[in-house]
Each structure stands twice: as structure tokens, then as C-alpha cells.
mmCIF file of the N, C-alpha and C atoms, coordinates in Angstrom:
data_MODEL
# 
_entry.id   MODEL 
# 
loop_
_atom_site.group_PDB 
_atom_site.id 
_atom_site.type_symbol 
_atom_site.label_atom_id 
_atom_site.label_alt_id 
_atom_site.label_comp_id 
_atom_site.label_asym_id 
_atom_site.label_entity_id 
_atom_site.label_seq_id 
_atom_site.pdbx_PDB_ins_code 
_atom_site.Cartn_x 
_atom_site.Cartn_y 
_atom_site.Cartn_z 
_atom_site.occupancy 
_atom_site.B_iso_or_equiv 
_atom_site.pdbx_formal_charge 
_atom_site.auth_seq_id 
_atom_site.auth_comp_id 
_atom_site.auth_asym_id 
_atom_site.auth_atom_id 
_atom_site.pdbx_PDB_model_num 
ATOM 1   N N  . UNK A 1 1  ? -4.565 -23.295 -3.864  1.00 0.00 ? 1  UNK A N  1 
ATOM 2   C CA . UNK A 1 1  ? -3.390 -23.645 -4.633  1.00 0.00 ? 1  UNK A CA 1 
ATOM 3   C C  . UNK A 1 1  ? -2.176 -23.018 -3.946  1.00 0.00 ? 1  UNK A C  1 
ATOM 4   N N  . UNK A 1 2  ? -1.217 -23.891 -3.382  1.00 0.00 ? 2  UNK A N  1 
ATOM 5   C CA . UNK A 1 2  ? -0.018 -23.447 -3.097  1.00 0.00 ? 2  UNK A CA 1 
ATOM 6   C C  . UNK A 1 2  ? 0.865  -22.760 -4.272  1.00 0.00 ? 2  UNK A C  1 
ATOM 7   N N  . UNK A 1 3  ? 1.130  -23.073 -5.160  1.00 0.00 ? 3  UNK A N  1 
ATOM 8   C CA . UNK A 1 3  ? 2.178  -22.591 -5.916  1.00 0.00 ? 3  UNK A CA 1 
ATOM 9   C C  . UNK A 1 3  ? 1.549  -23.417 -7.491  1.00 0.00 ? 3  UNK A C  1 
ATOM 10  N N  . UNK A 1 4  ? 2.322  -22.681 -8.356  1.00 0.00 ? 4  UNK A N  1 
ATOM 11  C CA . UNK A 1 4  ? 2.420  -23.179 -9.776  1.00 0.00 ? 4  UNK A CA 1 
ATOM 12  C C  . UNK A 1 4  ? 3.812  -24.096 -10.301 1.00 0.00 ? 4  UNK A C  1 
ATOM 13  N N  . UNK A 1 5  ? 3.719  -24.784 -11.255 1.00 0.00 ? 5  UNK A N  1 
ATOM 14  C CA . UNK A 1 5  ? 4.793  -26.101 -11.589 1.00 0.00 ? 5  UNK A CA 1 
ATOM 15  C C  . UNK A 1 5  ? 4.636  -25.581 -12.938 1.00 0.00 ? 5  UNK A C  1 
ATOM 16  N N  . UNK A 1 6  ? 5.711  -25.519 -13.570 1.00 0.00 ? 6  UNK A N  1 
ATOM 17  C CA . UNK A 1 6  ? 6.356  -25.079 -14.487 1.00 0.00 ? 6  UNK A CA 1 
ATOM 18  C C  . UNK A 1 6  ? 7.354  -26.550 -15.353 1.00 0.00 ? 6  UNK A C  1 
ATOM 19  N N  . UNK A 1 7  ? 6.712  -27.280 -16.142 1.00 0.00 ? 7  UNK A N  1 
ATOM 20  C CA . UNK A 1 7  ? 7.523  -28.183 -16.961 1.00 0.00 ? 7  UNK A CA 1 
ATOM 21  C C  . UNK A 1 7  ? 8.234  -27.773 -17.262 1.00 0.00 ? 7  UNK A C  1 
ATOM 22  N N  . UNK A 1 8  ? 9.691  -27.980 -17.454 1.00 0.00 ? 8  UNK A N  1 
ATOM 23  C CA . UNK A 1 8  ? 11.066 -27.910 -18.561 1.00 0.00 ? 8  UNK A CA 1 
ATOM 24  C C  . UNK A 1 8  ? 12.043 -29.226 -18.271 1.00 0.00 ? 8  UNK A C  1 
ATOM 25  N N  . UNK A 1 9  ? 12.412 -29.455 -19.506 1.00 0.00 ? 9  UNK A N  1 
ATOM 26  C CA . UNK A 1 9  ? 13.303 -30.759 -19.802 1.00 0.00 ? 9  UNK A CA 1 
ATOM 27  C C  . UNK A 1 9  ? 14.324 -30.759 -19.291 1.00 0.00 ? 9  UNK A C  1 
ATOM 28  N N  . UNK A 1 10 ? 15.073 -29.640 -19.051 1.00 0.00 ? 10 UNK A N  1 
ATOM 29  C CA . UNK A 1 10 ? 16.306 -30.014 -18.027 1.00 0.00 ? 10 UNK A CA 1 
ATOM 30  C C  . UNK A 1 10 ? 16.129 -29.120 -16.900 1.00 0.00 ? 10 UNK A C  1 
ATOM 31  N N  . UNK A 1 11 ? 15.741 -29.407 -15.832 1.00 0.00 ? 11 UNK A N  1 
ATOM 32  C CA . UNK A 1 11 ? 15.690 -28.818 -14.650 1.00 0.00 ? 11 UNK A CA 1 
ATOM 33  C C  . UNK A 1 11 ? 17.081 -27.552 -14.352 1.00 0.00 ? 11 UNK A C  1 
ATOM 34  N N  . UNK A 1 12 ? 18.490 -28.538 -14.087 1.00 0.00 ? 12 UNK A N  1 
ATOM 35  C CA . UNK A 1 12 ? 19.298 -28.234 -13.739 1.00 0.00 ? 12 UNK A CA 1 
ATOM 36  C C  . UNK A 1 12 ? 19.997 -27.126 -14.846 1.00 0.00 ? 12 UNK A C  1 
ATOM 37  N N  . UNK A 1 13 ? 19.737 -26.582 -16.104 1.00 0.00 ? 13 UNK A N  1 
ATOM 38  C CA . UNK A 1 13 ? 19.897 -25.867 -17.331 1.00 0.00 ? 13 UNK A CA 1 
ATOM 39  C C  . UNK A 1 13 ? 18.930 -24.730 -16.725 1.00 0.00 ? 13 UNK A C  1 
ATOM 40  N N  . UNK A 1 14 ? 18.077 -24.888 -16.555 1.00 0.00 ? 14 UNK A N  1 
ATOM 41  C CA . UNK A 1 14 ? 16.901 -23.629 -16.511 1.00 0.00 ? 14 UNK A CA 1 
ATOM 42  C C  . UNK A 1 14 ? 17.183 -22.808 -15.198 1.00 0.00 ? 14 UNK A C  1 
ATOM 43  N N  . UNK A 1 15 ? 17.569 -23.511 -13.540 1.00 0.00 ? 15 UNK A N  1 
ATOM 44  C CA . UNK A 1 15 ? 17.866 -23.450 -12.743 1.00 0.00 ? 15 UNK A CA 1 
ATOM 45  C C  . UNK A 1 15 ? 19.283 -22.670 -12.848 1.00 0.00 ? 15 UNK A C  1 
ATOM 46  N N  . UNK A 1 16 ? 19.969 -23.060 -13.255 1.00 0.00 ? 16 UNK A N  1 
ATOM 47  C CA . UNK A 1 16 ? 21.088 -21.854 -14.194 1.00 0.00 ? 16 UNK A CA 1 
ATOM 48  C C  . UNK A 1 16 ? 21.041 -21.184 -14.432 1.00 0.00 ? 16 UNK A C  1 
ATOM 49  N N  . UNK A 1 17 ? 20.080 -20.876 -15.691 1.00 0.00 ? 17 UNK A N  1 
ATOM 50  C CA . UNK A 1 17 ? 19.998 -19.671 -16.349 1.00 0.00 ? 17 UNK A CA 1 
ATOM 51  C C  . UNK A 1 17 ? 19.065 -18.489 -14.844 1.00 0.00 ? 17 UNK A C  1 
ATOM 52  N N  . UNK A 1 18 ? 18.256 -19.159 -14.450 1.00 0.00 ? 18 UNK A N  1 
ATOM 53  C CA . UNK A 1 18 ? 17.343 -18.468 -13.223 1.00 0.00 ? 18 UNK A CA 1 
ATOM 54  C C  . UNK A 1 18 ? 18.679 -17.598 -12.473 1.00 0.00 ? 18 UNK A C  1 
ATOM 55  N N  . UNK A 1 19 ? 19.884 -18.468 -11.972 1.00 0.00 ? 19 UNK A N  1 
ATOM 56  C CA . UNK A 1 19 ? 20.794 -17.929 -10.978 1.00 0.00 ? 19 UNK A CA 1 
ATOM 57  C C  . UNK A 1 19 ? 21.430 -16.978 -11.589 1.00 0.00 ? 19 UNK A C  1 
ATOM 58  N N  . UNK A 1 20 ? 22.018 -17.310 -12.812 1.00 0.00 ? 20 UNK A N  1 
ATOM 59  C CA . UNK A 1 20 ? 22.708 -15.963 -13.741 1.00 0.00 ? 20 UNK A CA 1 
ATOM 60  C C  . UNK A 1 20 ? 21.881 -15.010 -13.967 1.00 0.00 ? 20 UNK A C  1 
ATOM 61  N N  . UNK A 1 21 ? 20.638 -14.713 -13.529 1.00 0.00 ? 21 UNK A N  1 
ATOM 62  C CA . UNK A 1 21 ? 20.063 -13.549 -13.850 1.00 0.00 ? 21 UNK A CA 1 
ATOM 63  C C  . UNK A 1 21 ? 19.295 -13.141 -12.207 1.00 0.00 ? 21 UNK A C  1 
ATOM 64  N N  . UNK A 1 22 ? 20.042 -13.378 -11.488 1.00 0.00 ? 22 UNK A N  1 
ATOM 65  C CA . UNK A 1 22 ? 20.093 -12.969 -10.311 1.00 0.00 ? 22 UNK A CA 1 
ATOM 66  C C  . UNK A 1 22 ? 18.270 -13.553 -9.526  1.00 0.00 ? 22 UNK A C  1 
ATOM 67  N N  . UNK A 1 23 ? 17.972 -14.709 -9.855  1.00 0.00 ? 23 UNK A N  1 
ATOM 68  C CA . UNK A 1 23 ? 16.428 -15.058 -8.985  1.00 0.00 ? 23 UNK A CA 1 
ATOM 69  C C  . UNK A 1 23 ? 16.986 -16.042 -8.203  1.00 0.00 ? 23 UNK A C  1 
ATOM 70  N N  . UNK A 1 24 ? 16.551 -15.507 -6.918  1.00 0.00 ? 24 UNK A N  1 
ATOM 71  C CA . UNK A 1 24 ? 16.733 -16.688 -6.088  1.00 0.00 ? 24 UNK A CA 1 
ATOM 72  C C  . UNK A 1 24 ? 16.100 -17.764 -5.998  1.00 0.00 ? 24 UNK A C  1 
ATOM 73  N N  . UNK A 1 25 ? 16.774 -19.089 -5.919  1.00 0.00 ? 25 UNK A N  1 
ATOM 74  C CA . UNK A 1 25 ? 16.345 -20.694 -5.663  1.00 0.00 ? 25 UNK A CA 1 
ATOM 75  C C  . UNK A 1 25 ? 16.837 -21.356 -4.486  1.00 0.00 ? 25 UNK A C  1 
ATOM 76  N N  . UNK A 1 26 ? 16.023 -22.444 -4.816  1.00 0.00 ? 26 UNK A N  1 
ATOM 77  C CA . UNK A 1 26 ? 16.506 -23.588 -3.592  1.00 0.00 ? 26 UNK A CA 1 
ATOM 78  C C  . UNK A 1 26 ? 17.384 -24.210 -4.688  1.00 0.00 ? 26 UNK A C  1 
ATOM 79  N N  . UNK A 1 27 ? 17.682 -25.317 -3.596  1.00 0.00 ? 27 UNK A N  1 
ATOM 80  C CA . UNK A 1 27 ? 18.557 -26.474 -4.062  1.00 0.00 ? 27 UNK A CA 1 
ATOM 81  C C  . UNK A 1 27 ? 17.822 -27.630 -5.481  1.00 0.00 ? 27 UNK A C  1 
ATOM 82  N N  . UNK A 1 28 ? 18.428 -28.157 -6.069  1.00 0.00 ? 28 UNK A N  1 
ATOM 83  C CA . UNK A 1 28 ? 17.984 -29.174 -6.774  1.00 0.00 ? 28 UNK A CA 1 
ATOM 84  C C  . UNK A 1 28 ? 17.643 -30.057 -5.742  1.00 0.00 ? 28 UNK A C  1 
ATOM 85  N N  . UNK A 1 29 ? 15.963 -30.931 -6.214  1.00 0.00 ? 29 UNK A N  1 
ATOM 86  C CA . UNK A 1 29 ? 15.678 -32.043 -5.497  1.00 0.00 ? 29 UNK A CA 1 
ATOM 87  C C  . UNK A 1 29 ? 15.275 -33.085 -6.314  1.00 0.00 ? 29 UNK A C  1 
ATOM 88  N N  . UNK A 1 30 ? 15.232 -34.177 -6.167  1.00 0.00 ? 30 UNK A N  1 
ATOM 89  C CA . UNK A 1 30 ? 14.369 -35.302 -6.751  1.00 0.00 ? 30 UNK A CA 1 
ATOM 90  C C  . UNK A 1 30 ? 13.376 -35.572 -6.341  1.00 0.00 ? 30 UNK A C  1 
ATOM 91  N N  . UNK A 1 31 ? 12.133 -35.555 -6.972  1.00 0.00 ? 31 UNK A N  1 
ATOM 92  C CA . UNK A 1 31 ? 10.439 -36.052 -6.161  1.00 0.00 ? 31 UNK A CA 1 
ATOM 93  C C  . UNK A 1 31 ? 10.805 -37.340 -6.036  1.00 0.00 ? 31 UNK A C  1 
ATOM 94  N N  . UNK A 1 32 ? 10.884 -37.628 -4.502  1.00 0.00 ? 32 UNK A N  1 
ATOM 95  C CA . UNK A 1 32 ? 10.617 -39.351 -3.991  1.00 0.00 ? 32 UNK A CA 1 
ATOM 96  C C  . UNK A 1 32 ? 9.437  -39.885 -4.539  1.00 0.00 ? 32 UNK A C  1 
ATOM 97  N N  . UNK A 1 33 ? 8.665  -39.697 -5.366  1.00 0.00 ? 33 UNK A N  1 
ATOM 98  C CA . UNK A 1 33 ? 7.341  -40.372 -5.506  1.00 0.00 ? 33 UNK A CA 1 
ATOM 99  C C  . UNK A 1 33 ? 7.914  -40.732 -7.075  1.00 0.00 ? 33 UNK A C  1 
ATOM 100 N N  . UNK A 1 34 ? 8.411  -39.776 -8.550  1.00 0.00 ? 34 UNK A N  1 
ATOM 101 C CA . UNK A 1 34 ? 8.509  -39.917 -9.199  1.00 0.00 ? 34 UNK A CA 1 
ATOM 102 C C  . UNK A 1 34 ? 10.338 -39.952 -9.562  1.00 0.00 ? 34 UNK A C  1 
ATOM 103 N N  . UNK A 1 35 ? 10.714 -39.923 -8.675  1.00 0.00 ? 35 UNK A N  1 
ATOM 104 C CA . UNK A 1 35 ? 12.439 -39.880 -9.923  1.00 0.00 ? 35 UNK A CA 1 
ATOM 105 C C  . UNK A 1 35 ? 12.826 -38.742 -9.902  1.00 0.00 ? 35 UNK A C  1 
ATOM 106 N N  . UNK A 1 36 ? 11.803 -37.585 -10.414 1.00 0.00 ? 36 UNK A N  1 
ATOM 107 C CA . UNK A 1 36 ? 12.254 -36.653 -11.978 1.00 0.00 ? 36 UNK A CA 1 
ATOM 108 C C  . UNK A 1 36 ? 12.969 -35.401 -10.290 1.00 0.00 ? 36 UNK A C  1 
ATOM 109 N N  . UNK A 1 37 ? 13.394 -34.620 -11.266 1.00 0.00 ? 37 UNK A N  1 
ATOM 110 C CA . UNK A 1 37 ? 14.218 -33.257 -11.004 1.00 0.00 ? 37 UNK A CA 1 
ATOM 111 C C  . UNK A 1 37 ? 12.928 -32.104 -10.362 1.00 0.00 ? 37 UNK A C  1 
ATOM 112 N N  . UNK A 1 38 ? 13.599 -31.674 -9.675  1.00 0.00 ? 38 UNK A N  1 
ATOM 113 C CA . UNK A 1 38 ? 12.510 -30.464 -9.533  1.00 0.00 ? 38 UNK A CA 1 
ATOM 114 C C  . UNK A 1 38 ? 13.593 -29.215 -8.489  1.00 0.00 ? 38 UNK A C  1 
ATOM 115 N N  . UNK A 1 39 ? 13.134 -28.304 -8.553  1.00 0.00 ? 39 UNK A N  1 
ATOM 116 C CA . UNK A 1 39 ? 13.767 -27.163 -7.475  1.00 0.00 ? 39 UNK A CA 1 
ATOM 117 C C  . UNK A 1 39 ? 12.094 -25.651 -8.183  1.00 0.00 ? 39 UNK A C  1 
ATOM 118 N N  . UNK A 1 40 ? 12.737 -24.877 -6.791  1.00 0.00 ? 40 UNK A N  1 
ATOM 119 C CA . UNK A 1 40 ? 11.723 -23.556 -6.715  1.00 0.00 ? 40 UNK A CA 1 
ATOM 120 C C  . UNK A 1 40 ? 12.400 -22.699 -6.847  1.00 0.00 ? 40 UNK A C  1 
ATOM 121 N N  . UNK A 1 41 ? 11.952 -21.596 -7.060  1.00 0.00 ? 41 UNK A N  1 
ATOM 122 C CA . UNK A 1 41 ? 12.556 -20.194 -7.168  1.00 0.00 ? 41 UNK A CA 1 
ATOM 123 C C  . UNK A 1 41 ? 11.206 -19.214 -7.054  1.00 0.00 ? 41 UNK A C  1 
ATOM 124 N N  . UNK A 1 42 ? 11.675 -18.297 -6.647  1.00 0.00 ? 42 UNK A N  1 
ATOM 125 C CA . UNK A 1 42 ? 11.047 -16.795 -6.208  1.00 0.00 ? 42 UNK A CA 1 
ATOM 126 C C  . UNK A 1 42 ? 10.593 -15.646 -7.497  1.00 0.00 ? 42 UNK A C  1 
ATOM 127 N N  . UNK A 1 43 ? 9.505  -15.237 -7.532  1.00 0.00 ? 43 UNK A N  1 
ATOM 128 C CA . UNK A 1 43 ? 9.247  -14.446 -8.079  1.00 0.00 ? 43 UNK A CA 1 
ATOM 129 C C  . UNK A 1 43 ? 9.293  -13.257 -7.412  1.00 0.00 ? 43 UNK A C  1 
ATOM 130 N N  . UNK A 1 44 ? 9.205  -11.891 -8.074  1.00 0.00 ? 44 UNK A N  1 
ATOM 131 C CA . UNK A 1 44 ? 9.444  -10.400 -7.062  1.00 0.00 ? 44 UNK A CA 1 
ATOM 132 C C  . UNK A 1 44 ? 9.066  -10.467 -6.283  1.00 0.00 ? 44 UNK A C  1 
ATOM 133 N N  . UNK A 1 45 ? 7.640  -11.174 -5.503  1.00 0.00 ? 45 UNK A N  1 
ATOM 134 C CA . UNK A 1 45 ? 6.817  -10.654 -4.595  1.00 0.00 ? 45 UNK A CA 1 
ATOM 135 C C  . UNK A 1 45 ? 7.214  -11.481 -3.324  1.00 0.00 ? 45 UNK A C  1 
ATOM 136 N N  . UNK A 1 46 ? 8.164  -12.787 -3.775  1.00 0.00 ? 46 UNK A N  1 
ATOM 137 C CA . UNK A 1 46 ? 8.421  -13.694 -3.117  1.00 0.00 ? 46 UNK A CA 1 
ATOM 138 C C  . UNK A 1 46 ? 7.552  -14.870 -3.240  1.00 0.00 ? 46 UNK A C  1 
ATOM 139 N N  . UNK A 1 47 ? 7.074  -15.226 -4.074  1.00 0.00 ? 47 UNK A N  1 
ATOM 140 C CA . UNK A 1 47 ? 5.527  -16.182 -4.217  1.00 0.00 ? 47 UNK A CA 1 
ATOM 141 C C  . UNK A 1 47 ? 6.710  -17.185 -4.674  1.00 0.00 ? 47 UNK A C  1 
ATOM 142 N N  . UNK A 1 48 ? 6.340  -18.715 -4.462  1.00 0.00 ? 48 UNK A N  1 
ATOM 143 C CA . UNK A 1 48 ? 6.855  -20.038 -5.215  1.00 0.00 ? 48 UNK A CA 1 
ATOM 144 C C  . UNK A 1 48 ? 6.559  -20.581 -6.071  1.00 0.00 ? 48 UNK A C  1 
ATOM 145 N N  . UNK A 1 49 ? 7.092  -20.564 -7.334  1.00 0.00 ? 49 UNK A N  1 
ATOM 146 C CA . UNK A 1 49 ? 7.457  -21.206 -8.467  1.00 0.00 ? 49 UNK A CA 1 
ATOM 147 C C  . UNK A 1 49 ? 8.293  -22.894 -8.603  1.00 0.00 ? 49 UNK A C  1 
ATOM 148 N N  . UNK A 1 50 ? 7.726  -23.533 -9.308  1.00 0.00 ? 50 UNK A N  1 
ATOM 149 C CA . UNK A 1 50 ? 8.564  -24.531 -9.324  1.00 0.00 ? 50 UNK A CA 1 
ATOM 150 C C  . UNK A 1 50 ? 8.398  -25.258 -10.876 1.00 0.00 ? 50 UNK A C  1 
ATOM 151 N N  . UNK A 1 51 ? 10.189 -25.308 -10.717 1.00 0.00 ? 51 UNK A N  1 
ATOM 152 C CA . UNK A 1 51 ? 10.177 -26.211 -12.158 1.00 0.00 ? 51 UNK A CA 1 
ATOM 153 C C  . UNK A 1 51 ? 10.829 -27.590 -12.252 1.00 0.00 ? 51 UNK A C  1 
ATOM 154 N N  . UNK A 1 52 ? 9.920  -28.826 -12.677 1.00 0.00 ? 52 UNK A N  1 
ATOM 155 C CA . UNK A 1 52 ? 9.495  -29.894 -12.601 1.00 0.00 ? 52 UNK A CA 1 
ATOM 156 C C  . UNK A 1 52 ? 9.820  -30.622 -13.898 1.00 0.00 ? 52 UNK A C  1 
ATOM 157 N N  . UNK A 1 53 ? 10.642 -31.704 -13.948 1.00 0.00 ? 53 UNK A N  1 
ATOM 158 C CA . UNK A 1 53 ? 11.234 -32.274 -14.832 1.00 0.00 ? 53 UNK A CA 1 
ATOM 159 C C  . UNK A 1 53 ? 10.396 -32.966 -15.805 1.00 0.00 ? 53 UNK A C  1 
ATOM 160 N N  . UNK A 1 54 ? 9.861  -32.593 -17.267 1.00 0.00 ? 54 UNK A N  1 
ATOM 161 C CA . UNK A 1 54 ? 8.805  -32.839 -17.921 1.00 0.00 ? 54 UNK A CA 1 
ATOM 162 C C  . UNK A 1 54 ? 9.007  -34.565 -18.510 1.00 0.00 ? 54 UNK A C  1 
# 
């Protein structure tokens, strides 16, 4: 398993709140396969997280 996916309804809201509390992310992307929203962010250790437009 590469990484874990994390559902939430507004990508770009959660991705926010992540930056105001100082976790680093990537950019917002769209999955070419489905449409929906998605971007990653870092946990302490540096491991990838991603949250995926439910």
C-alpha cells in the first residue's frame, strides 16, 4: 500500500484548514479517470495522505 485516501466533501475547504495549521500539501488536482478533487499532504514522519473528493 502506497498511501491512505481520506474521503471529504470539499477537498479545497479541508486543504485549507490543513495549510492554516501549518501541514504541508501539494497542489489541488483533478483525478483524470474520475472528475472529483483530490490533493496530498504530509504527516510528521513525512508519509502521504490524500484527500479525495467523496
Amino acid at each position: 500500500m502506497r498511501h491512505l485516501a481520506l474521503a471529504v466533501p470539499d477537498v479545497p475547504a479541508a486543504l485549507a484548514e490543513l495549510r492554516a495549521r501549518g501541514v504541508r500539501t501539494e497542489e489541488l488536482r483533478t483525478d483524470e479517470h474520475t472528475g472529483k478533487q483530490m490533493a496530498f499532504f504530509f504527516d510528521p514522519d513525512d508519509l502521504p495522505l490524500e484527500l479525495y473528493e467523496a
